[in-house]
Backbone as a printed PyTorch tensor [residue, N CA C, xyz], in Angstrom:
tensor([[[  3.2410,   1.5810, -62.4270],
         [  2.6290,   1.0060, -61.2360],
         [  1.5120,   0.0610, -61.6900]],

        [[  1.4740,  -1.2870, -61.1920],
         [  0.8150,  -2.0760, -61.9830],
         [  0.2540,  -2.5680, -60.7250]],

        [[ -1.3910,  -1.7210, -60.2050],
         [ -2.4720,  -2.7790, -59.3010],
         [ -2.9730,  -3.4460, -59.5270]],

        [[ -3.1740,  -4.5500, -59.2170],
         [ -4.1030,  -5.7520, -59.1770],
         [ -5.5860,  -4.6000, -58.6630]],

        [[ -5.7740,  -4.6800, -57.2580],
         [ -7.0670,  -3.9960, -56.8540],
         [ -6.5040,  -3.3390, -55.8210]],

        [[ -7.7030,  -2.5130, -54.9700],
         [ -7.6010,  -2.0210, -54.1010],
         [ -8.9010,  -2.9130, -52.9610]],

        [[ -8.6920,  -2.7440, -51.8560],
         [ -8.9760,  -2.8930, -50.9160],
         [ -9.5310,  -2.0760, -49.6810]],

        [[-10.6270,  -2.1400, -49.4340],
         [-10.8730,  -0.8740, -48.2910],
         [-12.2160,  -1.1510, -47.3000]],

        [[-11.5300,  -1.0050, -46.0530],
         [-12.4150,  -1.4980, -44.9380],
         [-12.3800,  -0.6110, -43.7730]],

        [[-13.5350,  -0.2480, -43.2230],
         [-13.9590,   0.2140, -42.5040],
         [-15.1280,   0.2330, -41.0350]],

        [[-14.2830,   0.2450, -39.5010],
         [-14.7320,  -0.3010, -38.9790],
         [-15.3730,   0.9060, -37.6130]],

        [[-17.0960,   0.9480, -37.2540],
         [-17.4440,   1.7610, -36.7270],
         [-17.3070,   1.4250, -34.9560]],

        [[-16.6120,   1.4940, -34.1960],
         [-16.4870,   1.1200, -32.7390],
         [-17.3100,   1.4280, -31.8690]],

        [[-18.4200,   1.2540, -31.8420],
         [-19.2480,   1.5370, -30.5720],
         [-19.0160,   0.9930, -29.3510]],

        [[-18.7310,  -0.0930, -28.8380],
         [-18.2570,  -0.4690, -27.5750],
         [-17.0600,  -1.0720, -27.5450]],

        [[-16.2550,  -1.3720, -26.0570],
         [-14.9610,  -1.8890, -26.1670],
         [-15.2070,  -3.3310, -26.2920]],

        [[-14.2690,  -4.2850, -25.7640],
         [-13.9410,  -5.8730, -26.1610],
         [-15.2010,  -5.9910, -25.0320]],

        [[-15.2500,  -5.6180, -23.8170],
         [-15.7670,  -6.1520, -22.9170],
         [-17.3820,  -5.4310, -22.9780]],

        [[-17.4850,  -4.7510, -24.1530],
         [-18.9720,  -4.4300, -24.5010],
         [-19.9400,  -3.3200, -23.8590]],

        [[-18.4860,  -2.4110, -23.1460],
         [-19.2280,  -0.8950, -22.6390],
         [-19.2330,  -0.5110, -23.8650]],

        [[-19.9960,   0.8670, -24.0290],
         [-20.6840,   1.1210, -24.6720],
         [-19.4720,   2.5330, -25.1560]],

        [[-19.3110,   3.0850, -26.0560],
         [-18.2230,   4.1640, -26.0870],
         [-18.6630,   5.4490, -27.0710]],

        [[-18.1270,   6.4190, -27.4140],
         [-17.9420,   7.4800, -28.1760],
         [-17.8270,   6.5280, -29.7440]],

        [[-18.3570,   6.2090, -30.5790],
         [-18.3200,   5.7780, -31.9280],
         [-16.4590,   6.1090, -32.4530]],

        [[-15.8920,   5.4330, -32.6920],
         [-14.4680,   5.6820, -33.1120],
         [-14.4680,   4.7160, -34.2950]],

        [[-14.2080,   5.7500, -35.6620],
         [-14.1000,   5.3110, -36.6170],
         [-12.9990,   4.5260, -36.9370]],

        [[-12.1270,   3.4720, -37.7710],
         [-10.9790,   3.4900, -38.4400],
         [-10.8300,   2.6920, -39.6560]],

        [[-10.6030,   3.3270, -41.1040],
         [-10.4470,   2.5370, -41.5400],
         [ -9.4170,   2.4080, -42.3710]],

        [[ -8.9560,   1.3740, -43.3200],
         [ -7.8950,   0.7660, -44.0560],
         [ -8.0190,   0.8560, -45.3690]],

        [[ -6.7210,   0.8830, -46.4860],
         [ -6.8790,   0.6830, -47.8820],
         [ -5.4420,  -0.7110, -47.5440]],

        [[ -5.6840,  -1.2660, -48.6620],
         [ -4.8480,  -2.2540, -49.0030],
         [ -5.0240,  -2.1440, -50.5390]],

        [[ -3.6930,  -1.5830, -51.2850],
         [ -3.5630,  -1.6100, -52.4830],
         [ -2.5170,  -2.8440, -53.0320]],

        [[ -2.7720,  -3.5030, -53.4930],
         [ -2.3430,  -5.0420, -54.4520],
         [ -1.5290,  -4.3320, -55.4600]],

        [[ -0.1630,  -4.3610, -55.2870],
         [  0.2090,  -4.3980, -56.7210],
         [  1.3790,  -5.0820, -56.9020]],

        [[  2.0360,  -5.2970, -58.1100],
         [  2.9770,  -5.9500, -58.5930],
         [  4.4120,  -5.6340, -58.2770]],

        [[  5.2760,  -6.5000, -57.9100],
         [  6.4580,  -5.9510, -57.0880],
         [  7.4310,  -6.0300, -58.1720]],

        [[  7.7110,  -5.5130, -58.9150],
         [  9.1510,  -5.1400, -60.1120],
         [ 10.3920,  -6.0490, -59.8110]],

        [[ 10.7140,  -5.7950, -58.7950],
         [ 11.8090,  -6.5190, -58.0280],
         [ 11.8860,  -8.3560, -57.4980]],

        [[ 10.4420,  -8.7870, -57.2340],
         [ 10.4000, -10.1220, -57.1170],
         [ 11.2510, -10.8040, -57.5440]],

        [[ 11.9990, -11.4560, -56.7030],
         [ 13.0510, -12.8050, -57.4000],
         [ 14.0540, -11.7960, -57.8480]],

        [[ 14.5460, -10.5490, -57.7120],
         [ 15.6800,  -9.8680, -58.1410],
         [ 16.7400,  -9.3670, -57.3880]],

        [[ 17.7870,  -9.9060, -57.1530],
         [ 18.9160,  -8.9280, -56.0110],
         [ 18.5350,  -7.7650, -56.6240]],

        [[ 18.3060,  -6.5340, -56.1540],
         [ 18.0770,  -5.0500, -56.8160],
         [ 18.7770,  -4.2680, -55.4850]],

        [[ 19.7030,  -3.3250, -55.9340],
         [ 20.1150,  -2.3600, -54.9280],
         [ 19.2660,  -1.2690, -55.1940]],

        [[ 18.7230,  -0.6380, -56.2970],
         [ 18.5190,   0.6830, -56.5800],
         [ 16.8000,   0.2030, -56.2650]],

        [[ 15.9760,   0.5730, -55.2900],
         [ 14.5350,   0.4880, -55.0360],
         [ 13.5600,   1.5870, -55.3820]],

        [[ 14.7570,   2.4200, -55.5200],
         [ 13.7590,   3.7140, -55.9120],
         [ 12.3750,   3.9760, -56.6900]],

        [[ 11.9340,   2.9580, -57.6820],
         [ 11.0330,   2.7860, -58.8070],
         [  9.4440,   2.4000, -57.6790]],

        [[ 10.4590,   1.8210, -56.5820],
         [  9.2090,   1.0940, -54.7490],
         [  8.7320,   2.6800, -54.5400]],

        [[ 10.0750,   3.8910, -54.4390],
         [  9.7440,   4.4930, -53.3410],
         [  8.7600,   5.5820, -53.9280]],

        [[  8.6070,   5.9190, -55.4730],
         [  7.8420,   6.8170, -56.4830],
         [  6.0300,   5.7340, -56.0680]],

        [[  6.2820,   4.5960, -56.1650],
         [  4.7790,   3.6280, -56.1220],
         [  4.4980,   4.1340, -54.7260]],

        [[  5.3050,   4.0820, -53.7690],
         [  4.6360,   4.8800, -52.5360],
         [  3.6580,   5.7570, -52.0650]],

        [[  5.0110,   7.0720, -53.0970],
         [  4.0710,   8.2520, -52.9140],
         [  2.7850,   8.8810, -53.7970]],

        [[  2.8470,   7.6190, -55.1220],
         [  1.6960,   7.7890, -55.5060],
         [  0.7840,   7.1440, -55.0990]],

        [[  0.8750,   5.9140, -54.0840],
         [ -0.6210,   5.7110, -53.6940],
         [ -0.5130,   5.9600, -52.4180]],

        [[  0.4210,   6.5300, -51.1780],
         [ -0.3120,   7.3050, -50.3020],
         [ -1.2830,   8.3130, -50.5320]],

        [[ -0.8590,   9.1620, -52.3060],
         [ -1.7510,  10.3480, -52.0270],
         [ -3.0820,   9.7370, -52.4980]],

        [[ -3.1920,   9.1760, -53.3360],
         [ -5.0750,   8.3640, -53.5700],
         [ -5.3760,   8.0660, -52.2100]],

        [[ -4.9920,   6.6270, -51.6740],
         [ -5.4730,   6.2350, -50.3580],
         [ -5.7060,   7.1920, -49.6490]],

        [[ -4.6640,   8.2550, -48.5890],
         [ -5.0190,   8.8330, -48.2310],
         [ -6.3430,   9.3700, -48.4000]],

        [[ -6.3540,  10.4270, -49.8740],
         [ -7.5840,  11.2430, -49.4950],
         [ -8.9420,  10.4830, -49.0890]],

        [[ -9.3410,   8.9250, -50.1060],
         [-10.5550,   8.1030, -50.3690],
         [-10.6870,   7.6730, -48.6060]],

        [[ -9.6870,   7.7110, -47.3180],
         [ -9.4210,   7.4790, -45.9810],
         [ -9.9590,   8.2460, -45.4560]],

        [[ -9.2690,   9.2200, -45.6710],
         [-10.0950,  10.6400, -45.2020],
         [-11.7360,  10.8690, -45.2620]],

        [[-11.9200,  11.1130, -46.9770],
         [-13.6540,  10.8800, -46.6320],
         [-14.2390,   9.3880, -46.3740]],

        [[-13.6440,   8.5030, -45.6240],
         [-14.0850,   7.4000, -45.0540],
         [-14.2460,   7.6110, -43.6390]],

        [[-13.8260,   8.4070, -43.3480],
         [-13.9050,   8.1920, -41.4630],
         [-14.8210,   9.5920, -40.7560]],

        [[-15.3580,   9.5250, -40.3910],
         [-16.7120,  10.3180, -39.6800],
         [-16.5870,  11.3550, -38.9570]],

        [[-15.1520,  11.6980, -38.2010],
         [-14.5050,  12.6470, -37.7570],
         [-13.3470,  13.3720, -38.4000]],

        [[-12.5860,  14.4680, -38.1260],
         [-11.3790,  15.0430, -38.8200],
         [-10.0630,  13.6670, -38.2570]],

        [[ -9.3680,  12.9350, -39.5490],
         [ -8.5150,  12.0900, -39.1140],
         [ -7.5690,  12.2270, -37.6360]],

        [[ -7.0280,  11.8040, -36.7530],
         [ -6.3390,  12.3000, -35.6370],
         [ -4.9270,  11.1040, -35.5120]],

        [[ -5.2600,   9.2730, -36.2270],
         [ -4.1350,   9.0330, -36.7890],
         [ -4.0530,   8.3260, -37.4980]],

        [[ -2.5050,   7.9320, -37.4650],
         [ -2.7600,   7.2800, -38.7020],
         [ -1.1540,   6.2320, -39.0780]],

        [[ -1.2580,   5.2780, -40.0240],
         [ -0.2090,   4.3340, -39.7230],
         [ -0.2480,   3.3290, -41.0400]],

        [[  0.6250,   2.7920, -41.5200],
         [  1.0470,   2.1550, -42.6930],
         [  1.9400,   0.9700, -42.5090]],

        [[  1.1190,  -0.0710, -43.5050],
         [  2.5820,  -1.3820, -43.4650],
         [  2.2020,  -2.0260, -44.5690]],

        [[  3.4040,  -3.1200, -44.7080],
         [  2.9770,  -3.8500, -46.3250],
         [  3.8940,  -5.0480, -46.0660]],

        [[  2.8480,  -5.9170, -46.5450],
         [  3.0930,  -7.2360, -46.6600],
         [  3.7590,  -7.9320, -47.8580]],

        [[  4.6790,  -8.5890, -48.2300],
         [  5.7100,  -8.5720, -49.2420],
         [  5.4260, -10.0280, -49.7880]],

        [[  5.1230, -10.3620, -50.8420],
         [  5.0210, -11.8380, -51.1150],
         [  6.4360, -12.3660, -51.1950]],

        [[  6.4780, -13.7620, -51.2220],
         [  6.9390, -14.6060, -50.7520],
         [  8.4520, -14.5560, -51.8480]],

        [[  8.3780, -14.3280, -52.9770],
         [  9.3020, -13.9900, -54.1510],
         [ 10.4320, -12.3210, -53.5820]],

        [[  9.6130, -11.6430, -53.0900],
         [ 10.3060, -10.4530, -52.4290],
         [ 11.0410, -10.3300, -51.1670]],

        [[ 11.2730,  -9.3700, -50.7980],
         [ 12.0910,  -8.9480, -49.6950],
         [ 11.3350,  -8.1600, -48.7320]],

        [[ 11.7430,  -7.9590, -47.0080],
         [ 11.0600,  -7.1810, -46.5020],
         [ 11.6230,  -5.6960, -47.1050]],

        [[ 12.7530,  -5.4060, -47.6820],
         [ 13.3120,  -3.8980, -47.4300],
         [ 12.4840,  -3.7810, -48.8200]],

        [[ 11.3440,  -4.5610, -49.9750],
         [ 11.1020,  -3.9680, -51.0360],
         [  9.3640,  -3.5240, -50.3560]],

        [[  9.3130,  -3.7400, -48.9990],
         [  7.8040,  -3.0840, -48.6380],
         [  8.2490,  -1.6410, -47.9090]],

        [[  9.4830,  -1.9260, -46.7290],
         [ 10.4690,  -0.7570, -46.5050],
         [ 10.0910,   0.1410, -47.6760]],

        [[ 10.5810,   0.1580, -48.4670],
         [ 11.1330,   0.8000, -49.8900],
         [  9.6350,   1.5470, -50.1410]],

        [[  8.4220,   0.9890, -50.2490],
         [  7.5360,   1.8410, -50.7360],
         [  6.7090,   1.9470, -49.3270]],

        [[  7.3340,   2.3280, -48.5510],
         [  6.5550,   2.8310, -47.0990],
         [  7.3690,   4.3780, -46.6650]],

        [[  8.6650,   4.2790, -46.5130],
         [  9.8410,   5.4780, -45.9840],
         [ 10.0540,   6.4740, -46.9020]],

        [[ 10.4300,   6.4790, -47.7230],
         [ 11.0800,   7.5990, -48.4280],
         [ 10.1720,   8.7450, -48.9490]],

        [[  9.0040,   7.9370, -49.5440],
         [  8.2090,   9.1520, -49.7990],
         [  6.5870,   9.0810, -49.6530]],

        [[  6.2430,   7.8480, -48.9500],
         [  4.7920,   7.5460, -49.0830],
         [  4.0640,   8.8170, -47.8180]],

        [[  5.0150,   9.2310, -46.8650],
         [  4.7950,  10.0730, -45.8050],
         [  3.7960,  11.1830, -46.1380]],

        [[  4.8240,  11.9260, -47.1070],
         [  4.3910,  13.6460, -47.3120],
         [  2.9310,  13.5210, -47.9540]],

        [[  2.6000,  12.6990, -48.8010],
         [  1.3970,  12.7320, -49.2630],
         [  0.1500,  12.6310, -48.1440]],

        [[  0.3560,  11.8080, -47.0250],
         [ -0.1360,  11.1040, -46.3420],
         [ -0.7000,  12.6510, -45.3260]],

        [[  0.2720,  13.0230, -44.8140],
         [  0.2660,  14.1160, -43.9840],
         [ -0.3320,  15.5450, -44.6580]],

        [[ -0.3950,  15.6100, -46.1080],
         [ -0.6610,  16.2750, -46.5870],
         [ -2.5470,  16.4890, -46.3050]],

        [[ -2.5450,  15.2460, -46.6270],
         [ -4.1440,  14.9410, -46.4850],
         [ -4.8480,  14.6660, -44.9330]],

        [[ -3.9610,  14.5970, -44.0260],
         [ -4.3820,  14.7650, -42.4470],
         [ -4.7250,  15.8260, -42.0810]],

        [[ -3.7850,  16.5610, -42.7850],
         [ -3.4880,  18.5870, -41.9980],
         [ -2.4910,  18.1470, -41.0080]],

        [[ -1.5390,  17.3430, -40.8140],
         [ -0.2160,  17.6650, -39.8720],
         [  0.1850,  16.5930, -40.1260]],

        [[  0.6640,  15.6990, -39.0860],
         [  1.2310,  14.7300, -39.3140],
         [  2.8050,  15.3020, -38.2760]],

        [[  2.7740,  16.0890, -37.1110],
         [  4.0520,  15.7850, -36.9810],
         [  5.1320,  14.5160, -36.0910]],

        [[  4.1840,  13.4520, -36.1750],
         [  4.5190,  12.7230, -35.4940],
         [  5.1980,  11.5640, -36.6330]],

        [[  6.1040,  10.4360, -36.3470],
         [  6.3560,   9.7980, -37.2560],
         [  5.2060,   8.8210, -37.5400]],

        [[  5.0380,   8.6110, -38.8360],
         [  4.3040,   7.4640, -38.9110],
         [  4.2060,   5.8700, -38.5430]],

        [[  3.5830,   5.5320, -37.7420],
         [  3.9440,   4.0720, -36.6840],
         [  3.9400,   3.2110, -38.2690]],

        [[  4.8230,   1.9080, -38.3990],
         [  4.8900,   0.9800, -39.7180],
         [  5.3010,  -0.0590, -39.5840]],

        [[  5.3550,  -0.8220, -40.1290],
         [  5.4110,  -2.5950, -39.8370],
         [  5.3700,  -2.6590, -41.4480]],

        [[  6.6540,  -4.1120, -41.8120],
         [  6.6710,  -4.5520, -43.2090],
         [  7.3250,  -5.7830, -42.7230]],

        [[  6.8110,  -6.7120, -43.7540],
         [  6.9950,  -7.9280, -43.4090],
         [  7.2930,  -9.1590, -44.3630]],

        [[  7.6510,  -9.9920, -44.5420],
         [  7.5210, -10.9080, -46.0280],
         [  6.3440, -11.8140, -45.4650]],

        [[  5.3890, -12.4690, -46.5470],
         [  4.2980, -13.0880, -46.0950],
         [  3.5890, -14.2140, -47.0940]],

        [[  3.0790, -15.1970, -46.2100],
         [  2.5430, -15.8570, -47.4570],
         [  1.1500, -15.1850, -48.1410]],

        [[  0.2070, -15.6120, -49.0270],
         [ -0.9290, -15.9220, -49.5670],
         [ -1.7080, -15.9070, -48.6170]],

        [[ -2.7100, -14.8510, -48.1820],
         [ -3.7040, -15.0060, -47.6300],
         [ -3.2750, -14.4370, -46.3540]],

        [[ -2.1880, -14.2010, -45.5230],
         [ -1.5740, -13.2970, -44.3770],
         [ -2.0140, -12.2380, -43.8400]],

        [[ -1.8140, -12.4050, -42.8030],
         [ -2.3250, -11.0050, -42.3980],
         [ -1.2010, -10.1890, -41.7720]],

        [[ -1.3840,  -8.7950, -41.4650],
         [ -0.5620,  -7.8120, -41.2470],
         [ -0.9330,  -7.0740, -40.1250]],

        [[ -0.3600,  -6.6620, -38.8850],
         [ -0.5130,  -5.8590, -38.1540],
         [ -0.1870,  -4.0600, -38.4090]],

        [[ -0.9220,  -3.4260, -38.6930],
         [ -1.0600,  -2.2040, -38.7990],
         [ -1.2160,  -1.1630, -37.6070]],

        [[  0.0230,  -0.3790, -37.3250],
         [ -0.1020,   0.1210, -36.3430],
         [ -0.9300,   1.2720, -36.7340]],

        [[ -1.2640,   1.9200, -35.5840],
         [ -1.5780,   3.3490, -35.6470],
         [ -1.1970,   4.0260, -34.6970]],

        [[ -1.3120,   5.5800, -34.6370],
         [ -0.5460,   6.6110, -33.8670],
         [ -1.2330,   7.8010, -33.8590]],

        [[ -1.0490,   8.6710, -33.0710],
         [ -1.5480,  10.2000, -33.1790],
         [ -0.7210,  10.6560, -34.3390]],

        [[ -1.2620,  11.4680, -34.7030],
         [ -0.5430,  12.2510, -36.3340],
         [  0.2280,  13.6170, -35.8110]],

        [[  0.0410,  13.7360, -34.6430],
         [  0.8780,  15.1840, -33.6980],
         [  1.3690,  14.8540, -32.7110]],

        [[  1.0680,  13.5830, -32.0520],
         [  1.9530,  13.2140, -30.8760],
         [  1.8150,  12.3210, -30.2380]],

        [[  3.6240,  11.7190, -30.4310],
         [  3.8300,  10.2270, -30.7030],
         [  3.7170,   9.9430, -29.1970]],

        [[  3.7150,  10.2380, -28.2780],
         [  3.5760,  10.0210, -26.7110],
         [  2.0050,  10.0300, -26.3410]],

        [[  1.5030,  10.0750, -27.2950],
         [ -0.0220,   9.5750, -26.4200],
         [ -0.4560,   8.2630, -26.9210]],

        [[ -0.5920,   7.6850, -25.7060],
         [ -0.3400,   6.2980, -25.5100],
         [ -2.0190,   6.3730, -25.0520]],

        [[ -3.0550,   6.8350, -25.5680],
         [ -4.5150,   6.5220, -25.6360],
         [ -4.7220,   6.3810, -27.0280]],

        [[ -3.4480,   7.0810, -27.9660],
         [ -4.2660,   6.9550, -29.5870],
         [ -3.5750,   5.7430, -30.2760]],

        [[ -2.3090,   4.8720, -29.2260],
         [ -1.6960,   3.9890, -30.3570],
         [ -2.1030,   2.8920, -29.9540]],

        [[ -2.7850,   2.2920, -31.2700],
         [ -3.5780,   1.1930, -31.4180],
         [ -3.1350,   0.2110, -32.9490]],

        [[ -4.1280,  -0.9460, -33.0490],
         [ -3.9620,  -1.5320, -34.2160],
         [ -5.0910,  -2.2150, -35.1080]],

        [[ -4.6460,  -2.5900, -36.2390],
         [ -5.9290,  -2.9870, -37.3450],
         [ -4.7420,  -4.0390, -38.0720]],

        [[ -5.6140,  -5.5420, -37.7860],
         [ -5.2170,  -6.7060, -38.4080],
         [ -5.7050,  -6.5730, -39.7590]],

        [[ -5.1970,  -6.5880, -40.6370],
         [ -5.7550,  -6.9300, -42.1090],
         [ -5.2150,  -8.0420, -42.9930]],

        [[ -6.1810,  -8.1320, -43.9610],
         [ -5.5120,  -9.1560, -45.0110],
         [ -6.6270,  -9.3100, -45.9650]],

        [[ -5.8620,  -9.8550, -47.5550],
         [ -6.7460, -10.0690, -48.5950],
         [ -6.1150, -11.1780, -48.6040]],

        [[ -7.7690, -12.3420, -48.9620],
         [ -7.6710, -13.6840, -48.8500],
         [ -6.8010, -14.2340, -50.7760]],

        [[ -6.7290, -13.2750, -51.2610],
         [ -5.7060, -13.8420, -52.3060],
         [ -4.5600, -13.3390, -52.4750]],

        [[ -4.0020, -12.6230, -51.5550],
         [ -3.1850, -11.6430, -52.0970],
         [ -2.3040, -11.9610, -49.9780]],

        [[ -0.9020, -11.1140, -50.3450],
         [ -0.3940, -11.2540, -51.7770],
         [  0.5010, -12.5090, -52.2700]],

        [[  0.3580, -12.4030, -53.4460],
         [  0.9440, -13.9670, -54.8150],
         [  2.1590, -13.1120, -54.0640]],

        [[  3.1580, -14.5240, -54.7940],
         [  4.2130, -14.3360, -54.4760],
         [  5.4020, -12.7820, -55.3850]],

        [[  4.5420, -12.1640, -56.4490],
         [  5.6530, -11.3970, -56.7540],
         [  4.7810,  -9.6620, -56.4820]],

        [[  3.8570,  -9.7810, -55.7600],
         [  3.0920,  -8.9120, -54.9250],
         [  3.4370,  -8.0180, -53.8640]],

        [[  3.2450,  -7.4210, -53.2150],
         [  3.2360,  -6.2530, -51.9230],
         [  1.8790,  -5.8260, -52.0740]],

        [[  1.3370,  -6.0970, -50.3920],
         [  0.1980,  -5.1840, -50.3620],
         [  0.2820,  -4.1650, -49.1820]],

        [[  0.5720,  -2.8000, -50.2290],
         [  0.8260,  -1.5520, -49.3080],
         [ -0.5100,  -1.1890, -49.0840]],

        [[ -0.4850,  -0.9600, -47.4340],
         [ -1.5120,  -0.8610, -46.2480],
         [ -1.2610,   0.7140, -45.8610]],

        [[ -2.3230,   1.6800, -45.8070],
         [ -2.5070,   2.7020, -44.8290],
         [ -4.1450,   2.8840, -43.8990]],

        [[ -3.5570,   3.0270, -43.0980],
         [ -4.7310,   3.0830, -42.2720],
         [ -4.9230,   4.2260, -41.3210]],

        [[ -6.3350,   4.9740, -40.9080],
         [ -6.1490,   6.1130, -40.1300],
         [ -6.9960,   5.9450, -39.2910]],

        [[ -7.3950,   6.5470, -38.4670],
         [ -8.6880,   6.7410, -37.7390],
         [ -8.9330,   8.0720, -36.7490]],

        [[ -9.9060,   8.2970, -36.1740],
         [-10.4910,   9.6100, -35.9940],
         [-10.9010,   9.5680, -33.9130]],

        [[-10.0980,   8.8030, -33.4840],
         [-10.0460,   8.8460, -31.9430],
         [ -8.9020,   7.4870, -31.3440]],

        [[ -9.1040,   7.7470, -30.3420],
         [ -8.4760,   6.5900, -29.4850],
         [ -8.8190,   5.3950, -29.4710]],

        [[ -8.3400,   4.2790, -28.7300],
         [ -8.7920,   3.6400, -28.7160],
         [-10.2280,   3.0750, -27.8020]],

        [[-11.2590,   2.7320, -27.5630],
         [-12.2330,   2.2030, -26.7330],
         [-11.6930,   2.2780, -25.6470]],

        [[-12.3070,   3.5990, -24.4300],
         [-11.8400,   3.4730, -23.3310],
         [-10.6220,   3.3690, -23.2180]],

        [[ -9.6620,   3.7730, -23.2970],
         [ -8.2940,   4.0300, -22.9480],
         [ -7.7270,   4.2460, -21.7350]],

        [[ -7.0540,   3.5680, -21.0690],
         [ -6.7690,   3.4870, -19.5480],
         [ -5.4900,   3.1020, -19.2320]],

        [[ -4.1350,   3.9670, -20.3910],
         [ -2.9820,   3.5990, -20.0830],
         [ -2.2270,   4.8400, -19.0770]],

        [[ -2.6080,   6.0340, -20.2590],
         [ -2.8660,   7.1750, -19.2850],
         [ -1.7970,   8.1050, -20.6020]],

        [[ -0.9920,   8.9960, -19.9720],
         [ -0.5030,   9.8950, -21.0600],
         [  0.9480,   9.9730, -21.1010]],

        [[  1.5060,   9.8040, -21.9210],
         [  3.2150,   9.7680, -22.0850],
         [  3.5860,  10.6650, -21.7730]],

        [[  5.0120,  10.8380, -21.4690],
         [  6.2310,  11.7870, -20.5910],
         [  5.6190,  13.4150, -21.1090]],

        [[  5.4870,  13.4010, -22.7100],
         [  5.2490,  15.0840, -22.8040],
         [  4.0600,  15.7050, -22.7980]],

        [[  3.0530,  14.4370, -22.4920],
         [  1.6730,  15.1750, -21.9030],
         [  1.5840,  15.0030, -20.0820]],

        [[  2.4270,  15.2200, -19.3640],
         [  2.1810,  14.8120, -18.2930],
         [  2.2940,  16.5750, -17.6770]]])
C-alpha cells in the first residue's frame, strides 16, 4: 500500500444554513492519497484494491472516532479515482472489505454503508454521503460532506474517503422513514 498522505477535516456545526442556532453536531473526514496499482491497466482480479481497503478503514476509522465529540451515530465512504483509473478500482477498495473494520470501530454498523465512487480530475471534489450506522430509514441522519485535496488525485491515484459524524443533520425537518413511524 503505497500513501502519498493522509488528509483529515473536521467540521463543528453550531447553527443551520439559515443561522439558527443548534445542538453542536460534529463530522469529520479522512482522505487517504494513495497509489492505484491498476492505473492504465485492464485488470480483472482487484483484489490487491480490496486488502488496501480494509487496511485503511481500520486506521481511519479509529483516528474518526477520537475526532468527533460524541459516540459516532454515522457514517459513510467514497473515493475519487484519478483520471488513469476506473470507477470499479474505487468500487474495489470501498465493498468487499473496507466495511467490517469500519463498523468495528462504531460499535454496530447495521445499516449499509451510504458510498459514492467516481473517476475525477486533479483537484475534484467528491460527495460523501452519510447515514445512521443502525438505521438506514432515518431520513434526519442522511446527510453529506463535499471534500477534496487540491493536488490529488494525479492521475494514477484514488483518494479513499471515510467520513462519520455524531448527530443529524442541523434541524432536521424531513421527518422519519417507514420503520420508525
Amino acid at each position: 500500500m503505497d500513501v502519498r498522505k493522509t488528509v483529515f477535516t473536521k467540521e463543528i456545526i453550531v447553527a443551520d444554513e439559515m443561522g439558527k442556532p443548534c445542538h453542536p453536531i460534529t463530522r469529520a473526514a479522512a482522505m487517504a492519497i494513495v497509489r492505484n496499482p491498476f492505473a492504465g491497466l485492464d485488470q480483472d482480479d482487484l483484489s490487491q484494491l480490496f486488502d488496501v481497503g480494509a487496511k485503511l478503514g481500520q486506521s481511519l476509522a479509529a483516528e474518526l472516532v477520537k475526532m468527533l465529540e460524541g459516540p459516532p451515530v454515522c457514517y459513510g465512504k467514497a473515493a475519487l479515482v484519478g483520471s488513469s483509473g476506473t470507477m470499479e478500482h474505487g468500487a474495489a477498495m470501498l465493498h468487499p472489505k473496507l466495511g467490517k473494520p469500519v463498523r468495528a470501530a462504531v460499535g454496530g454498523g447495521k445499516s449499509l454503508m451510504p458510498s459514492n465512487h467516481k473517476v475525477g480530475a486533479l483537484g475534484g471534489s467528491i460527495d460523501l454521503p452519510l447515514g445512521h450506522k443502525d438505521e438506514a430509514w432515518s431520513f434526519d441522519h442522511i446527510d453529506t460532506m463535499t471534500l477534496w485535496v487540491p493536488d490529488a488525485p494525479r492521475a494514477d491515484e484514488i483518494i479513499l474517503c471515510l467520513g462519520m459524524s455524531d448527530g443529524t443533520r442541523a434541524h432536521p425537518r424531513v421527518g422519519k422513514g417507514p420503520n420508525q413511524a
